[in-house]
C-alpha positions as MATLAB code, in Angstrom:
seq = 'XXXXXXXXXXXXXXXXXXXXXXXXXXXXXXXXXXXXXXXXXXXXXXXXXXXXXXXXXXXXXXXXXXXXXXXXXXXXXXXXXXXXXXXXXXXXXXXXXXXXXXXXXXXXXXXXXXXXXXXXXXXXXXXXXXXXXXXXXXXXXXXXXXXXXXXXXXXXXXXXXXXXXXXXXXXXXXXXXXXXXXXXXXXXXXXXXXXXXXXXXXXXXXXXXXXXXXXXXXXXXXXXXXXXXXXXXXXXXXXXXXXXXXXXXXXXXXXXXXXXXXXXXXXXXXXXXXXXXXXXXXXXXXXXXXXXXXXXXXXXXXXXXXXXXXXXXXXXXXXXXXXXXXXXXXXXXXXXXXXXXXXXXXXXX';
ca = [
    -138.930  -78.481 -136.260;
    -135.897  -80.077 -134.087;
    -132.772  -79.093 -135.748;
    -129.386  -80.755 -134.916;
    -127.051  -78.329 -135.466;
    -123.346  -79.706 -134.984;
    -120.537  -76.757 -134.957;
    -123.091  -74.261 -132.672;
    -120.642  -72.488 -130.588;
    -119.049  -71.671 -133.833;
    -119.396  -68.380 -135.767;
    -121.773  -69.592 -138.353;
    -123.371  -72.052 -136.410;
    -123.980  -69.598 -133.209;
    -125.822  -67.602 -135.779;
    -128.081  -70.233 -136.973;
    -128.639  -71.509 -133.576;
    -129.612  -67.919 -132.471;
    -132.301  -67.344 -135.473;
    -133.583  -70.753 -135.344;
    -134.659  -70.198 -131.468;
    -136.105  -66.972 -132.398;
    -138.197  -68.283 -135.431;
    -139.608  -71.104 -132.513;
    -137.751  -74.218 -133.822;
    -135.567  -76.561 -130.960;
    -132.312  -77.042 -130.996;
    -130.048  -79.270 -130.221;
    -126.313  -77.911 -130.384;
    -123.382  -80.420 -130.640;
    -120.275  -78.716 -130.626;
    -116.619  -80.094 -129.475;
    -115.652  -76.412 -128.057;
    -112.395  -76.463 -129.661;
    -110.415  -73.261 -129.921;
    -112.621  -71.258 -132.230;
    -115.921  -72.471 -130.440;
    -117.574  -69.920 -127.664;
    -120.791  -70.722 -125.680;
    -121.312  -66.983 -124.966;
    -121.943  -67.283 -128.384;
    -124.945  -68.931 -128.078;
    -125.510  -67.544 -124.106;
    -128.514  -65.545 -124.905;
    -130.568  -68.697 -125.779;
    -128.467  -70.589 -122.995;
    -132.030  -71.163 -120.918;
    -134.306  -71.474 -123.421;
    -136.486  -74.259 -122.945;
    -136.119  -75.294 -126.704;
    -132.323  -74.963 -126.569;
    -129.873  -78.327 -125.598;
    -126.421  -78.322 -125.441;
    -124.229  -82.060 -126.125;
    -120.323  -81.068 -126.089;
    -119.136  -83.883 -128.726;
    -116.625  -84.336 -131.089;
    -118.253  -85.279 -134.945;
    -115.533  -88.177 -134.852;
    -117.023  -90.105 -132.291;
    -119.964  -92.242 -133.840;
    -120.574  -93.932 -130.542;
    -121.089  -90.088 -128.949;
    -123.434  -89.340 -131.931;
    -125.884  -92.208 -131.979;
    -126.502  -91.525 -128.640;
    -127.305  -87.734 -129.007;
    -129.501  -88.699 -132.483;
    -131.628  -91.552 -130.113;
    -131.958  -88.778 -127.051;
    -133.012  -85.688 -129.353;
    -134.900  -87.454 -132.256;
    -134.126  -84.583 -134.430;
    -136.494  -83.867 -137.308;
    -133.000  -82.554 -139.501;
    -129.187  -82.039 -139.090;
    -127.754  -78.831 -140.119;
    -124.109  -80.085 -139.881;
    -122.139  -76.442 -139.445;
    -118.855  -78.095 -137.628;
    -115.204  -77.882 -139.587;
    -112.101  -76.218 -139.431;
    -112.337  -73.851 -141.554;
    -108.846  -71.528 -141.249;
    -107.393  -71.329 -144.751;
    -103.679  -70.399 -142.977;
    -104.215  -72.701 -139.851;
    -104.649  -75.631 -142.627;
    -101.585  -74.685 -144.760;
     -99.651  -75.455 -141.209;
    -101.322  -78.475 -139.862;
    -103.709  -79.987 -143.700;
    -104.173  -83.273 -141.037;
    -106.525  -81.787 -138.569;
    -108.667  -80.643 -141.549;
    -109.304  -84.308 -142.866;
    -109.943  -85.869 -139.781;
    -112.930  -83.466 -138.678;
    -114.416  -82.018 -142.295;
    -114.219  -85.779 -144.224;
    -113.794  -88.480 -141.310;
    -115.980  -86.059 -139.188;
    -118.461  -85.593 -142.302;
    -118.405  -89.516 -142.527;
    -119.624  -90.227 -138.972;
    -122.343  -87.652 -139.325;
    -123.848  -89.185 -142.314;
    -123.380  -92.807 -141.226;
    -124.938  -91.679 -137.933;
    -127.628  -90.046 -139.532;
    -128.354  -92.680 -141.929;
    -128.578  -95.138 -139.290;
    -131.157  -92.903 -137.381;
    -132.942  -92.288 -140.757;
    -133.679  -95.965 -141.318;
    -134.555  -96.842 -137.479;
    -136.796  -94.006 -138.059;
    -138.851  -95.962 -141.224;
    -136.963  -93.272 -143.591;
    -139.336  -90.325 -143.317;
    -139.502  -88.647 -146.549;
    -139.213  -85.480 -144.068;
    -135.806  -86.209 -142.643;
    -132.930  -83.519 -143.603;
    -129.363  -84.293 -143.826;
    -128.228  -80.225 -144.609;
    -124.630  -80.096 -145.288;
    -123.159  -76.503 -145.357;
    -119.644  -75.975 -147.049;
    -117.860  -72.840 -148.866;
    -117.411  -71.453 -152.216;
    -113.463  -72.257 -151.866;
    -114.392  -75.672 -153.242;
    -114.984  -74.167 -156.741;
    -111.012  -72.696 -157.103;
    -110.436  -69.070 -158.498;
    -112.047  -67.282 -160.464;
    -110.572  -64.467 -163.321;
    -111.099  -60.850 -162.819;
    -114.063  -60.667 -165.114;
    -117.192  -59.459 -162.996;
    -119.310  -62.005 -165.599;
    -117.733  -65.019 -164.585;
    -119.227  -65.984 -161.210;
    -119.241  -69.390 -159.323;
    -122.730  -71.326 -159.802;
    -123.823  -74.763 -158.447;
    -122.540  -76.498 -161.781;
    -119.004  -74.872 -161.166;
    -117.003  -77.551 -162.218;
    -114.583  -78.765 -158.223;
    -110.981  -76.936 -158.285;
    -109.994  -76.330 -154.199;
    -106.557  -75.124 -154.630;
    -106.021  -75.064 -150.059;
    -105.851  -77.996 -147.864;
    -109.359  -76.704 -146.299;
    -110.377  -76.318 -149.309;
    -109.640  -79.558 -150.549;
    -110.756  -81.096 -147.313;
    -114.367  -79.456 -147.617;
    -114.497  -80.470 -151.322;
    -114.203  -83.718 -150.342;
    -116.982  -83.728 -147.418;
    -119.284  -82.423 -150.537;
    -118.616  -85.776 -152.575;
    -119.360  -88.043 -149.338;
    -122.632  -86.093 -148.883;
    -123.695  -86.294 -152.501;
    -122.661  -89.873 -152.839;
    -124.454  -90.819 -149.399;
    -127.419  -89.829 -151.075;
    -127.114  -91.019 -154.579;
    -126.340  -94.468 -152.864;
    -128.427  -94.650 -149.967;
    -131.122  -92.391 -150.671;
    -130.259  -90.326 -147.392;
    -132.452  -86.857 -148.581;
    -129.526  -84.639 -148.240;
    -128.993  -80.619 -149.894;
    -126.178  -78.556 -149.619;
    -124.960  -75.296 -149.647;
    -121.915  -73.368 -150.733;
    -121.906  -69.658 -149.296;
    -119.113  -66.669 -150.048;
    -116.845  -65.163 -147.195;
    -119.127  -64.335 -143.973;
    -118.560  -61.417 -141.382;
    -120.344  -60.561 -138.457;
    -120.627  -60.219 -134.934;
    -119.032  -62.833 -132.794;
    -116.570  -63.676 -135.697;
    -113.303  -65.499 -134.032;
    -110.431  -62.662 -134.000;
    -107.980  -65.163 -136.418;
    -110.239  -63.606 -139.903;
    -109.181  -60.634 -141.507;
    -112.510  -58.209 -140.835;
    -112.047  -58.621 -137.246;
    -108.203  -58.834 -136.930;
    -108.655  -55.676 -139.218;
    -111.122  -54.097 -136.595;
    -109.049  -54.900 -133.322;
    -105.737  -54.076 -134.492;
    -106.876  -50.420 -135.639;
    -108.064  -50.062 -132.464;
    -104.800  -51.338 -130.601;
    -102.676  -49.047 -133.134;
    -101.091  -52.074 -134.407;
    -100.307  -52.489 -138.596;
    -103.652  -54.103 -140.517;
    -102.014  -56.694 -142.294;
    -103.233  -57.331 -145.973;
    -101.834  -59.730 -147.901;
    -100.268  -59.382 -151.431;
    -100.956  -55.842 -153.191;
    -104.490  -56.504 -151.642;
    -106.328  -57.333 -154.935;
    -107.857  -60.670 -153.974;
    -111.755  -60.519 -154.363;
    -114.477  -61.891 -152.098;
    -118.292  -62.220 -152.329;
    -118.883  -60.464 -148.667;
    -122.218  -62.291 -146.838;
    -123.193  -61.039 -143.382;
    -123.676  -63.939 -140.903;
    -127.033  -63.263 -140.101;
    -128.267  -63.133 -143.570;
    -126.709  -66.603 -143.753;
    -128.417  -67.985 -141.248;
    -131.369  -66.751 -142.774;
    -130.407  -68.121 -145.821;
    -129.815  -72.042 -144.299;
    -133.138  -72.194 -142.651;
    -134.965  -71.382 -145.845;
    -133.431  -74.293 -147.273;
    -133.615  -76.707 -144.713;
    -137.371  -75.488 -145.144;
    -137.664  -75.244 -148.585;
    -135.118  -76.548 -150.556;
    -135.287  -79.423 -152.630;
    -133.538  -82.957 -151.574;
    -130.430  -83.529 -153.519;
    -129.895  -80.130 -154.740;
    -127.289  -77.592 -153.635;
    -127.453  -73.863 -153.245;
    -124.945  -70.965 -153.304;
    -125.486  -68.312 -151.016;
    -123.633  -65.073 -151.788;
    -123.710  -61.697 -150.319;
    -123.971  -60.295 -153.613;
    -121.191  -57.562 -152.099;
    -117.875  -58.311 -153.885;
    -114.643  -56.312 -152.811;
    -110.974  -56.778 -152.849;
    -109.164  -56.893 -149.246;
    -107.925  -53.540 -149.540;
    -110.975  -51.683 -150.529;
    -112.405  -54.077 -147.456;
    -109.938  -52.870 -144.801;
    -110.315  -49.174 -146.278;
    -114.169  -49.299 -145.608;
    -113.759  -50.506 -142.098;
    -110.830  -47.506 -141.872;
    -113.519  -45.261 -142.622;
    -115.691  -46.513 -140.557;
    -113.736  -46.784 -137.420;
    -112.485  -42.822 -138.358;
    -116.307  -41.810 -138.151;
    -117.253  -44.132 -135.065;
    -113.783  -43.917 -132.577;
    -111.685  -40.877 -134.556;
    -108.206  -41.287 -133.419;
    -106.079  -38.588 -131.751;
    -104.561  -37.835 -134.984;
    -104.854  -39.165 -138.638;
    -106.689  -41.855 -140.075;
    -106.437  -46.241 -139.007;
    -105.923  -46.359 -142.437;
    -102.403  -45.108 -141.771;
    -101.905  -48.318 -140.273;
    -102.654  -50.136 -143.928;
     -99.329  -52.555 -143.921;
     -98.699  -55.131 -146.915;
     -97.227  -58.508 -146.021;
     -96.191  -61.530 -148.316;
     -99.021  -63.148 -149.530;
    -100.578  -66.469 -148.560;
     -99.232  -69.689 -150.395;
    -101.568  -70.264 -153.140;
    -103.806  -67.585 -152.360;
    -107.416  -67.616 -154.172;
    -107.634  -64.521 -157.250;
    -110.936  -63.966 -156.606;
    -114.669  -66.051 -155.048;
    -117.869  -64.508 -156.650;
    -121.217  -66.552 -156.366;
    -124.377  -66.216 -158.530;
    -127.245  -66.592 -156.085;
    -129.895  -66.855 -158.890;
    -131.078  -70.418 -157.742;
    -131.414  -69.166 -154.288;
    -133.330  -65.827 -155.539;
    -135.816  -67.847 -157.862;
    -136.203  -70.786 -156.196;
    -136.622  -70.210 -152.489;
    -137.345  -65.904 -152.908;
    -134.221  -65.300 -150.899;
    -131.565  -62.173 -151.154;
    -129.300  -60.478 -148.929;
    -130.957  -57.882 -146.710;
    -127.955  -56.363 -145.544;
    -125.561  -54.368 -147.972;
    -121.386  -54.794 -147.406;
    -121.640  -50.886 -145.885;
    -124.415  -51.640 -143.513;
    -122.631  -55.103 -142.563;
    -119.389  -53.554 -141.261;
    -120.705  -50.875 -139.218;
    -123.042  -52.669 -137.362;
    -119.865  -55.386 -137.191;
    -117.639  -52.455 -136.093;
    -120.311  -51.282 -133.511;
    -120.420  -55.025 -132.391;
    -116.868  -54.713 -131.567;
    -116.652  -51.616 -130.438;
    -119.488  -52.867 -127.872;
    -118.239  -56.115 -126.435;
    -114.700  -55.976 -125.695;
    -115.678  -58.522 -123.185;
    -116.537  -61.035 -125.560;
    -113.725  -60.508 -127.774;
    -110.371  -59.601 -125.305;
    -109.901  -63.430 -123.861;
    -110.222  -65.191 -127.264;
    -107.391  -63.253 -128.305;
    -105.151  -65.472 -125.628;
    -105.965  -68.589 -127.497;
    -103.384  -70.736 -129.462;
    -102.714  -69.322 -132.537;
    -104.575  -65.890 -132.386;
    -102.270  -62.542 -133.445;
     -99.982  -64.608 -134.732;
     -99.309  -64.989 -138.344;
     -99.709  -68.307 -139.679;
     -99.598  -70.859 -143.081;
     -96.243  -69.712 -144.141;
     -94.989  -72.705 -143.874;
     -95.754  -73.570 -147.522;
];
């Protein structure tokens, strides 16, 4: 299969590009390398003689019907959005123009190919979003989100990726374009941009700076290792069914605090420091405007209709993320000189 996959010098997307290559599938990367993009994430398939790279921006329709004629790809898997809860609070614009007007220019460019195509009943239009889109959820471990949840995004990403959801659904209730989706839980991983709070947690321990947590620290996420996602998004470009939508979850929830005191542990037992624990550097700040109680996902129309579950359990997950880090200081040290990165941001709420 030829997969477009837009966003592929991304986190996720690098990810998906990686295990798609390996499982013997083309790809065709699109990817605007903005700040959060990295093509040494994606360096290792860099020469592969199933691997393109197109640097364009999802906005630019004229850009994308030229990659969709050159490529003929057999299915998009359209990764590519902001997707910084804080950077949105400070700048919401930026996060409508690529995740809806950039969503919008995918579709319509993909519907165009579709039809010049004769509409193959094969074609995939996979749209992957985020479990933000379904609100907050109470403390009660019964309550999780499923893919009836009823829409409640309570950020301006949030929002923004709620929206891109609608276009999708409506673009194929209206023009037939054979479309699924996915919603996934909080990812973590290697070659995760140092802005997210597992590996801001990881290289401030090891620079001896505080670890930030926001709040008392309570706030609850459903933690999914990257690679399992990935995993995850090519069984359902393979095998799930057009118009439906699927919630991947790690099955691993945790509050930030008990988060950040794993990796402490962790980082004790794999670089000790001189004296005491990086746990001593545990520091509470004010808490994010509007910040989210609590994400959970039930996976239960992943598990019984496509046979998929997480392979990899929250404790395995951060150490081999911590022994990522720990390993390629040369991958992460000059992202941390990009706009925005150490610095706290959406308090301007």
């Amino acid at each position: 299969m030829k997969l477009l996959v837009t966003g592929g010098a991304g986190f996720i997307g690098s990810a998906v590009v990686r295990l798609a290559i390996a499982r013997g599938h083309s790809v065709v990367n699109l990817d605007a390398l903005t700040y959060a993009a990295c093509l040494d994430n994606v360096a290792s398939v860099a020469d592969h003689p199933d691997y393109a790279f197109e640097q364009a921006d999802i906005r630019d329709r004229a850009a994308l019907d030229r990659i969709f004629a050159t490529h003929r790809p057999d299915a998009v898997m359209h990764l590519a959005a902001e997707s910084h809860v804080d950077r949105s609070i400070d700048g919401p614009a930026d996060f409508i123009a690529t995740n809806v007007t950039g969503t919008l220019q995918m579709l319509e460019a993909a519907r165009a190919y579709w039809t010049a195509q004769g509409k193959p009943a094969d074609f995939r239009f996979h749209h992957i979003s985020t479990d933000e889109v379904f609100g907050s959820l109470p403390a009660d471990p019964a309550i999780k989100f499923t893919e009836t949840t009823a829409y409640d995004p309570r950020s301006p990403y949030a929002a923004s990726k709620a929206g891109s959801d609608h276009l999708v659904r409506a673009w194929h209730e209206t023009y037939g374009l054979p479309v699924v989706l996915t919603n996934c839980s909080n990812n973590y991983g290697p070659y995760h941009f140092p802005e997210k709070l597992v590996p801001v947690i990881i290289l401030n321990a090891l620079a001896g700076k505080p670890l930030p947590i926001y709040g008392d620290g309570s706030n609850v996420r459903d933690w999914l290792y990257v690679e399992d996602h990935a995993d995850a998004l090519l069984q359902v470009i393979a095998k799930g069914a057009v118009g439906r939508s699927y919630n991947i979850g790690g099955e691993n929830e945790r509050s930030n605090l008990d988060l950040v005191q794993m990796l402490c542990a962790i980082l004790d037992d794999l670089r000790p420091k001189a004296s005491g624990s990086y746990a001593d550097q545990i520091s509470f700040v004010p808490d994010r405007p509007g910040h989210d109680a609590r994400y959970a996902i039930d996976p239960r129309r992943m598990r019984d209709e496509l046979g998929w579950r997480p392979s990899v359990t929250i404790d395995q997950g951060l150490r081999l993320t911590a022994q990522w880090y720990l390993a390629n200081e040369s991958w992460w040290r000059p992202l941390q000189a990009r706009q925005g990165v150490g610095t706290r941001l959406g308090t301007k709420a």
